[in-house]
ROVEXRO-693418 format. One record per residue (C-alpha): x, y, z; residue number from 1; residue in three letters. Coordinates in steps of 0.2 Angstrom, whole numbers, plus 5000, padded with zeros to 4 digits. Layout:
N
> X:Y:Z:NUM:ALA
...
% end
This chain:
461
> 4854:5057:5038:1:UNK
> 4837:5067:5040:2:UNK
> 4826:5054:5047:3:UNK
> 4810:5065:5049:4:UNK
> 4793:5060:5046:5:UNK
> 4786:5064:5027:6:UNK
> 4782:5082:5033:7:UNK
> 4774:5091:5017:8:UNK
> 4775:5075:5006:9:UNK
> 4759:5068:4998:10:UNK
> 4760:5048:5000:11:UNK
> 4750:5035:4999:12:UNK
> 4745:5023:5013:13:UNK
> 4751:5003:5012:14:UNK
> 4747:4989:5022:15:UNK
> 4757:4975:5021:16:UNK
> 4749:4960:5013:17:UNK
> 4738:4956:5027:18:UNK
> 4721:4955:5019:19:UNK
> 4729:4947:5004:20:UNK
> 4723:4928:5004:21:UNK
> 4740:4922:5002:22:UNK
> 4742:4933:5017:23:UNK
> 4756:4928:5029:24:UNK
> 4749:4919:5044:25:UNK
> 4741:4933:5054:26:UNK
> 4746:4926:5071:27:UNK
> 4763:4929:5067:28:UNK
> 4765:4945:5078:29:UNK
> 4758:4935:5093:30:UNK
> 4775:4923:5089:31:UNK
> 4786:4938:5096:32:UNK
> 4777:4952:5104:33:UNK
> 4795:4963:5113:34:UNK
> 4795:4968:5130:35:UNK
> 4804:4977:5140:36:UNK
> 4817:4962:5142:37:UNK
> 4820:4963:5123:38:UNK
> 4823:4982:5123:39:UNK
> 4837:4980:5137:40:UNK
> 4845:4966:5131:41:UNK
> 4856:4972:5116:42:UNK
> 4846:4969:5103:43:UNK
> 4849:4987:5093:44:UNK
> 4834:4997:5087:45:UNK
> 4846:5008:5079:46:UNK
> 4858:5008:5064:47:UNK
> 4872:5011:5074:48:UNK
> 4872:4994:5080:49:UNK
> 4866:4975:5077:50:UNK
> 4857:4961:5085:51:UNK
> 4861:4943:5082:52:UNK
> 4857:4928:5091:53:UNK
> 4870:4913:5084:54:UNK
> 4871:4905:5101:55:UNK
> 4871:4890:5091:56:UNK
> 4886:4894:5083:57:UNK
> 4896:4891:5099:58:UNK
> 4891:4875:5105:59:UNK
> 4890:4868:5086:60:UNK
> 4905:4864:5081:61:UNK
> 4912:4874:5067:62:UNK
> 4913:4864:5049:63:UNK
> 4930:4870:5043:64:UNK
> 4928:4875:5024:65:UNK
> 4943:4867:5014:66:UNK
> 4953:4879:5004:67:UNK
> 4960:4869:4989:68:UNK
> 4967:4883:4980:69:UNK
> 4981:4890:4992:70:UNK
> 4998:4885:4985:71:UNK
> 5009:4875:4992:72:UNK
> 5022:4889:4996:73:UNK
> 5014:4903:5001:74:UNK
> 5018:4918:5008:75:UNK
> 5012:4917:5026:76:UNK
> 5008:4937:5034:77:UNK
> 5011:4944:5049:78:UNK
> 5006:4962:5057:79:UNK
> 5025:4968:5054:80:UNK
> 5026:4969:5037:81:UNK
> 5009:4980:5035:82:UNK
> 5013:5002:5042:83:UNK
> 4996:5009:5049:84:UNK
> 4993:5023:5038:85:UNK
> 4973:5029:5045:86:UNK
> 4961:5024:5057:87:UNK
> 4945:5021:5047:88:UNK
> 4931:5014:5054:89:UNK
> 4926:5006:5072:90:UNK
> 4912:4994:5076:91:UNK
> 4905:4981:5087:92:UNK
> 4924:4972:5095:93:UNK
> 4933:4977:5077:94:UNK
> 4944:4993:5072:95:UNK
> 4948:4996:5053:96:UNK
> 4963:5004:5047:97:UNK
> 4970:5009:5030:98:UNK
> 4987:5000:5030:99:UNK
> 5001:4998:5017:100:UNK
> 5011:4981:5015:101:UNK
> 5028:4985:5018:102:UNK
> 5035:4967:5013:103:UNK
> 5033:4952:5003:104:UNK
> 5028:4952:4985:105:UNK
> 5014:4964:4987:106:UNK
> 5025:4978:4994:107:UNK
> 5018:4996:4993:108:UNK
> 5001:4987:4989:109:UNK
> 4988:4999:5000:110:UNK
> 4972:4988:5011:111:UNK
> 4962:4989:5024:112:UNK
> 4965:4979:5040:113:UNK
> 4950:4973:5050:114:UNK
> 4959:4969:5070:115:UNK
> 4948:4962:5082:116:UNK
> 4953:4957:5099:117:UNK
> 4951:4940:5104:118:UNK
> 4949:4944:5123:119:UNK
> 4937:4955:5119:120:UNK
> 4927:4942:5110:121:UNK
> 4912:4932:5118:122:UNK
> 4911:4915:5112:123:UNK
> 4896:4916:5100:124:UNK
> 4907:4931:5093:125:UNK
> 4922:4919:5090:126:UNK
> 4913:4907:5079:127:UNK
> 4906:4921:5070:128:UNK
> 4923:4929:5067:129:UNK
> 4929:4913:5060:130:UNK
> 4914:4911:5051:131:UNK
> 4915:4927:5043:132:UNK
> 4933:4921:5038:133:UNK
> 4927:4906:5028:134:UNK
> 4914:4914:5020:135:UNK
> 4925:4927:5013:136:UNK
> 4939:4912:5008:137:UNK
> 4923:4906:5000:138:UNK
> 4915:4918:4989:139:UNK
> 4923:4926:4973:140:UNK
> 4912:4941:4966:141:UNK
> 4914:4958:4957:142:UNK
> 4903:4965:4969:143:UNK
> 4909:4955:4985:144:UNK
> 4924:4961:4996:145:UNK
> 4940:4952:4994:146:UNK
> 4952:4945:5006:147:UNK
> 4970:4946:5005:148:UNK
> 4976:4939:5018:149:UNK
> 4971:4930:5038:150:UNK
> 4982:4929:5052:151:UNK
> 4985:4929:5071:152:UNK
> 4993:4934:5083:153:UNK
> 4992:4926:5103:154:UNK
> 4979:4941:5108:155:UNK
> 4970:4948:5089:156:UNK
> 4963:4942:5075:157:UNK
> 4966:4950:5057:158:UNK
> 4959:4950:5040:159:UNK
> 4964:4960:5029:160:UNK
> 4954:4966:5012:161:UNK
> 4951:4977:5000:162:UNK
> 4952:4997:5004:163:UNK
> 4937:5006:4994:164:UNK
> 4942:5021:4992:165:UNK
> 4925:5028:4987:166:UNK
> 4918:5028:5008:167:UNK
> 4903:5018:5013:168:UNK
> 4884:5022:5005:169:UNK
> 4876:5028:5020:170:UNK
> 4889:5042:5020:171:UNK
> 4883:5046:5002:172:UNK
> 4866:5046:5008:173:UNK
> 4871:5056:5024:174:UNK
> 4876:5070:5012:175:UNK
> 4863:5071:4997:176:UNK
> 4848:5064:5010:177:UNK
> 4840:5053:4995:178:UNK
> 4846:5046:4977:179:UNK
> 4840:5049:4961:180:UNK
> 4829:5032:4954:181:UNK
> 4841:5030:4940:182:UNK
> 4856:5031:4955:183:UNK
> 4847:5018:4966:184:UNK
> 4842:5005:4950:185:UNK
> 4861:5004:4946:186:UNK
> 4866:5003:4963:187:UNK
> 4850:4991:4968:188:UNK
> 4856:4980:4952:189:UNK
> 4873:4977:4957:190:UNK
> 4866:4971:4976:191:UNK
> 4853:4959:4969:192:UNK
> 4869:4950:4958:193:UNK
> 4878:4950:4974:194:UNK
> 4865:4944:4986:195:UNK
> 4860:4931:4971:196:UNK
> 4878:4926:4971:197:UNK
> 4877:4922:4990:198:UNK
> 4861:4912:4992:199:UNK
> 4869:4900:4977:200:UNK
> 4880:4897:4988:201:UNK
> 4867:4895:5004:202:UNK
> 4874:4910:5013:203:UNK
> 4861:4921:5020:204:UNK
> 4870:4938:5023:205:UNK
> 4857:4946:5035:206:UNK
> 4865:4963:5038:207:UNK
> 4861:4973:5021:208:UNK
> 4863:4992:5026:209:UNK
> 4870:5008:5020:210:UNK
> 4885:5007:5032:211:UNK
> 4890:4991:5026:212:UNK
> 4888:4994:5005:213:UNK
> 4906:5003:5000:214:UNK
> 4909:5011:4983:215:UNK
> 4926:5008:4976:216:UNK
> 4936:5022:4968:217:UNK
> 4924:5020:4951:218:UNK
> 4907:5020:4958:219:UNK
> 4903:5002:4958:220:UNK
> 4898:4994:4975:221:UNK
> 4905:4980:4986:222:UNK
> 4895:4970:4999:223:UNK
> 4908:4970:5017:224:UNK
> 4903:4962:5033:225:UNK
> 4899:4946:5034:226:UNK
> 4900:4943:5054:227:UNK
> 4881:4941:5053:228:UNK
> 4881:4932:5040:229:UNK
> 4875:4913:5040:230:UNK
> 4877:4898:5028:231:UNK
> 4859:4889:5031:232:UNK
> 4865:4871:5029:233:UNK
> 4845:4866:5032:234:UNK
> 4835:4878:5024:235:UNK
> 4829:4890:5038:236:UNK
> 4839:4896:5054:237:UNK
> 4830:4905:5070:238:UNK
> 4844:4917:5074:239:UNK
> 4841:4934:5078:240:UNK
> 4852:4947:5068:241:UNK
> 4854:4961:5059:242:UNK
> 4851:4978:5060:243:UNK
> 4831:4979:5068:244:UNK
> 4827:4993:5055:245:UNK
> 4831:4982:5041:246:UNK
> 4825:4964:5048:247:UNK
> 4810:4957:5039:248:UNK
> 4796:4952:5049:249:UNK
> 4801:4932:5052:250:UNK
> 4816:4937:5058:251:UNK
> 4808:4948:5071:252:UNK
> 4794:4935:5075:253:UNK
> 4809:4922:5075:254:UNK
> 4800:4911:5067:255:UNK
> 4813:4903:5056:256:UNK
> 4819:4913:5041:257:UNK
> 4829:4910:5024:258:UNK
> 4838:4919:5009:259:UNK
> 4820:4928:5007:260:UNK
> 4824:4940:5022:261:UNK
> 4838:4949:5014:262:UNK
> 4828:4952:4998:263:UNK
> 4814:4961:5011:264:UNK
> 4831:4971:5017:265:UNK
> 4833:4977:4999:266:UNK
> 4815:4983:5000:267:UNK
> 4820:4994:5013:268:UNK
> 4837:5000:5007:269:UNK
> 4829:5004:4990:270:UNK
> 4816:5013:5002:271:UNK
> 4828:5023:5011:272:UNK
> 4837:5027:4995:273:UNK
> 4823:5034:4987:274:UNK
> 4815:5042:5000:275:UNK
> 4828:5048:5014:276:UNK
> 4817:5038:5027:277:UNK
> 4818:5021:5033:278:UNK
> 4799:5013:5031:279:UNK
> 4798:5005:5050:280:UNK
> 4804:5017:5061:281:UNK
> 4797:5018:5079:282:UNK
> 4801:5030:5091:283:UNK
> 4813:5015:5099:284:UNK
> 4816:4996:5097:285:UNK
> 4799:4990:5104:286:UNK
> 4790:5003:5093:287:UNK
> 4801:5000:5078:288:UNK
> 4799:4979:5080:289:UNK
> 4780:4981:5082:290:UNK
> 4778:4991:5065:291:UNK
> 4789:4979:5056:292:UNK
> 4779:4964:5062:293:UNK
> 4759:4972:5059:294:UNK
> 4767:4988:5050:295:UNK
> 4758:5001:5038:296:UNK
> 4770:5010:5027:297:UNK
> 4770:5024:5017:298:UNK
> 4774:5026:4999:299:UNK
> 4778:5044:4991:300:UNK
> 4768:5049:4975:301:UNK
> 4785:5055:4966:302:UNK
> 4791:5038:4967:303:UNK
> 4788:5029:4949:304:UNK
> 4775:5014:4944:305:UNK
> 4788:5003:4944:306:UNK
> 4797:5008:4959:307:UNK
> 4781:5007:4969:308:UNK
> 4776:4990:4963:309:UNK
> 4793:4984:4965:310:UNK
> 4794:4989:4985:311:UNK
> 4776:4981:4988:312:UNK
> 4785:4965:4981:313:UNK
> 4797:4963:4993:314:UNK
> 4788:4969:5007:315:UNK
> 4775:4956:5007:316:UNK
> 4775:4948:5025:317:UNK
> 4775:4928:5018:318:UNK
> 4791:4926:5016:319:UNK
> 4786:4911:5004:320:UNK
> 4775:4924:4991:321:UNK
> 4790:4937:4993:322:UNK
> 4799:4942:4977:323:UNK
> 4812:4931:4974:324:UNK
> 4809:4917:4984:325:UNK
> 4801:4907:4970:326:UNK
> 4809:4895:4961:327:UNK
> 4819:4907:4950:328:UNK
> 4826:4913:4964:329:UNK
> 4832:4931:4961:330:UNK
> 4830:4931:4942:331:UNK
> 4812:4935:4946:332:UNK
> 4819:4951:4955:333:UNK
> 4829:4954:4939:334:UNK
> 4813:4952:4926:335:UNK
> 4806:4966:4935:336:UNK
> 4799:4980:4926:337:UNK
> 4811:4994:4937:338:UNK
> 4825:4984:4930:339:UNK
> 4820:4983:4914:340:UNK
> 4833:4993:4907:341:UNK
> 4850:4983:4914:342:UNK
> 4858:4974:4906:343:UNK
> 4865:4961:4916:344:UNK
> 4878:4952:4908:345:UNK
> 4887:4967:4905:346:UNK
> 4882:4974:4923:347:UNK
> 4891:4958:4930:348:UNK
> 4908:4960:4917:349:UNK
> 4907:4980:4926:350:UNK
> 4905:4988:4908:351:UNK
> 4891:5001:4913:352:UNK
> 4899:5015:4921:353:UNK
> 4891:5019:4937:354:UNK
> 4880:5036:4939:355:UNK
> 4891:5042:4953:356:UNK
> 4912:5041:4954:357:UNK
> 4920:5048:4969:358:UNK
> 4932:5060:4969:359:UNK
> 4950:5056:4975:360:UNK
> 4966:5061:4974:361:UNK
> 4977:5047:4979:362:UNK
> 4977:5030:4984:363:UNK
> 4977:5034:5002:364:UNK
> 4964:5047:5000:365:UNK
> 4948:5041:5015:366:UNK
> 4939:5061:5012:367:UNK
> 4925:5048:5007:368:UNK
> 4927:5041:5026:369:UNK
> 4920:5045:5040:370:UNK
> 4928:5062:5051:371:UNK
> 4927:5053:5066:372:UNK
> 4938:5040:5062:373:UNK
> 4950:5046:5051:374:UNK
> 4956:5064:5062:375:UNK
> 4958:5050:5076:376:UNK
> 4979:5044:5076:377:UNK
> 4980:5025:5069:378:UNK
> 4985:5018:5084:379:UNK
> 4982:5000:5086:380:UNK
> 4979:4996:5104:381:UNK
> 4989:4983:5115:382:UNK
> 4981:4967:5117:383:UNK
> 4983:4951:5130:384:UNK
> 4986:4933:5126:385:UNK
> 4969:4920:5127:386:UNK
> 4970:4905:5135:387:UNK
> 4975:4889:5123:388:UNK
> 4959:4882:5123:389:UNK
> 4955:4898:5114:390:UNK
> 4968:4897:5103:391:UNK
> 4962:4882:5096:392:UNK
> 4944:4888:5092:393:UNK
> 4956:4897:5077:394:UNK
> 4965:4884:5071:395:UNK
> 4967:4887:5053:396:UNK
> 4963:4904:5054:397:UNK
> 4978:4908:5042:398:UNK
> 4975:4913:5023:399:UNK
> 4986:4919:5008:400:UNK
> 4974:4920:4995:401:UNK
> 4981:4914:4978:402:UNK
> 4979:4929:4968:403:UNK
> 4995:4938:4977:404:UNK
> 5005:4925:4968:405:UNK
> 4995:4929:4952:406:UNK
> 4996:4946:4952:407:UNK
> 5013:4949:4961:408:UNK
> 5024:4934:4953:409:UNK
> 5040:4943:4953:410:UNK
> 5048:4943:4970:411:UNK
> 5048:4926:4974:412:UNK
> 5052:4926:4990:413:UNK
> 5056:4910:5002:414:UNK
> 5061:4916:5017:415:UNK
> 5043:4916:5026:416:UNK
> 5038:4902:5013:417:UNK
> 5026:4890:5022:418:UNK
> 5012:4874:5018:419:UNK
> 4994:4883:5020:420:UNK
> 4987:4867:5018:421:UNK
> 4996:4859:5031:422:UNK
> 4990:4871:5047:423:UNK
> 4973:4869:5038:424:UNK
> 4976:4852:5044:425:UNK
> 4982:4856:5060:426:UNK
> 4971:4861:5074:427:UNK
> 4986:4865:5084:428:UNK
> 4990:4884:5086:429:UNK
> 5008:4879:5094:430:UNK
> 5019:4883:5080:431:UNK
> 5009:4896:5069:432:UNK
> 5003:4910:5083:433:UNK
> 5015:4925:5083:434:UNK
> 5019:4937:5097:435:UNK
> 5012:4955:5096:436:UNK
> 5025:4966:5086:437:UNK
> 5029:4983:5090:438:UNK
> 5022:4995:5078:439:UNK
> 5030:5012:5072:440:UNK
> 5017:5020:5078:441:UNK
> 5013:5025:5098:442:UNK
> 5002:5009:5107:443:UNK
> 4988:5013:5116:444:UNK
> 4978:5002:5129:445:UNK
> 4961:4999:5128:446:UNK
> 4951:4994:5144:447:UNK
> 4933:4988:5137:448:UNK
> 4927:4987:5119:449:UNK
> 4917:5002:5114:450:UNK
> 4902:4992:5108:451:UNK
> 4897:4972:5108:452:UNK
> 4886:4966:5099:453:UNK
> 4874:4952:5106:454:UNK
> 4870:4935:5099:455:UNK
> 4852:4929:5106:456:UNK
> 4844:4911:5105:457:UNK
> 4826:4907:5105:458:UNK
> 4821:4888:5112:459:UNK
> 4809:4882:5101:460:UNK
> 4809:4864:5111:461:UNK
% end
């Protein structure tokens, strides 16, 4: 996407609220000033990668979420009864591929299959892996991705979800450069019901970009990757994470941040939608921190009255004074004038027809995905064994969720039958990790992952 500066474009300078006299505190980019040491030390800049800081995460212990809905006989998956039809994405220690299931009740059903290495995982990423498990066992939304099914085997780690046949946003906004307002309201709309959705349940999802928004095959969106996200069991968390264009500017001063930080992310989707530009871009990850934290944006004239008093709302630098972190929560995002024409009830039931519905000719069809990916072969890669004391940072990783029994009641079958609830009990991997299958498709070794992502950890003490 054309990131260049508004050449030829009249606009209209804006400073964030700092002469406001609710005005964030004005020390707060003192807090954080980056050096050179930031820069070089993972935390990405670009979009093409994340920064996180969940050290915490790994020497916490991880509170188990209890799945009470999983029937007693489920259907327990393995890697052998799914054929890898594409390779469709790659990021951080994952691979994605478009698979089909191949047995069990859901046979011929077609998903996507999210593989990550356990080897390749440090151990802040492990607990955020099984974090990212649990929150999706968790949540149950229209607008939300949906697992299927979790398993392991003695060197990987799979979750396998929903294939959006309809391609990420970023690669609609790759093509078309910006969105029509009426586009970016619906799509805008359907975020805010998500997000809302998420923060009732104290989950801050920290990671809200184009690449991670998907359209399914009628146009509507769906929220995927939650790795970064966090479920703030205190009200405010001092990790470091997300993607530093879209970070608001507590996150960057790591000064403690809430739910509020993902509605300043929205300000800078719904910017980047409208506009083709991301609002703080510096010519690296220094520059592009410093603008976010003392930062003066620019607002196109084109841009309506409503569009433009709705981005001043959510880029005001108190997080407290920020649209939607008052007591209403995200309903005072939903009152807005720009969003005076949804109608939200219906929005939520996905009775308004979205403005845009991708063309495609089959179930298996990715021309909404990615070249780079999809002309590679769908090879997964050869993986080796952890040691037990790994293993058991994933005990009850495994997870059938209910609705294959609902929606694929008719071939019963008992031969892999097994109690869920029981290895949630468990804590021990000795019966329930399987060995590596062969696949029908050639094996291929991979030396190093092709990108990390690294978790980073301010001491406030």
């Amino acid at each position: 996407m054309d990131e260049a500066p508004f050449d030829n474009m009249e606009t209209e300078h804006f400073y964030m609220d700092k002469n406001n006299p609710k005005a964030y505190d004005d020390n707060l980019k003192l807090k954080y000033q980056p050096t050179s040491e930031s820069t070089d030390s993972g935390i990405s800049g670009s979009r093409n990668g994340s920064a996180s800081s969940d050290e915490n995460l790994a020497t916490k212990p991880m509170e188990e979420i209890e799945v009470t809905d999983i029937r007693k006989h489920g259907e327990k998956a393995d890697p052998s009864q799914f054929e890898i039809l594409k390779f469709i994405g790659k990021g951080g220690f994952a691979k994605v591929f478009l698979v089909k299931k191949i047995k069990g009740r859901d046979a011929g059903r077609v998903y996507a299959m999210k593989v990550l290495k356990k080897a390749s995982l440090k151990v802040y990423d492990r607990a955020r892996t099984k974090m990212e498990r649990d929150i999706l066992v968790k949540i149950r939304h229209p607008f939300i991705v949906k697992i299927h099914y979790a398993f392991q085997t003695e060197g990987k780690l799979y979750l396998i979800l929903d294939f959006l046949r309809g391609g990420d946003l970023y690669t609609r906004l790759s093509l078309e450069n910006s969105l029509k307002e009426e586009h970016v309201k619906f799509y805008l709309a359907e975020l805010v019901l998500a997000l809302e959705h998420l923060h009732t349940l104290g989950i801050v999802y920290r990671d809200l970009k184009p690449e991670n928004i998907l359209l399914d095959s009628e146009g509507h969106i769906t929220i995927t990757d939650f790795g970064l996200s966090k479920e703030s069991t205190d009200g405010k968390t001092y990790s470091f994470c997300g993607t530093v264009e879209y970070m608001a500017p507590e996150v960057v001063a790591r000064t403690g941040h809430t739910e509020s930080a993902d509605w300043w992310s929205l300000g800078v989707l719904m910017y980047e939608m409208l506009t083709g530009i991301i609002p703080f871009k510096g010519k690296d990850r220094k520059e592009t921190m410093k603008l976010i934290l003392n930062g003066e944006y620019r607002i196109p004239k084109f841009l309506s009255s409503n569009a433009t008093r709705l981005l001043k709302n959510l880029f005001i630098k108190n997080p407290h004074y920020r649209l939607g972190s008052g007591p209403s929560g995200a309903n005072e995002i939903k009152r807005h004038p720009f969003f005076q024409t949804i109608d939200w009830d219906r929005l939520y039931a996905r009775q308004i027809s979205p403005p845009f519905k991708p063309q495609v000719a089959s179930e298996i069809d990715t021309t909404h995905f990615d070249k780079e990916f999809t002309t590679l072969p769908p090879r997964d890669s050869l993986a080796q064994p952890v040691s037990g004391s790994v293993q058991e940072i994933f005990g009850g990783f495994t997870y059938v969720n209910p609705s294959v029994f609902d929606e694929f009641p008719e071939n019963v079958g008992r031969k892999n039958s097994f109690s869920q609830i029981d290895e949630f009990r468990s804590r021990r991997l000795t019966n329930t990790i399987l060995k590596d299958p062969t696949f029908d498709m050639p094996i291929e070794e991979d030396v190093e992952p092709d990108g990390e992502q690294e978790c980073f950890q301010m001491d406030f003490s």
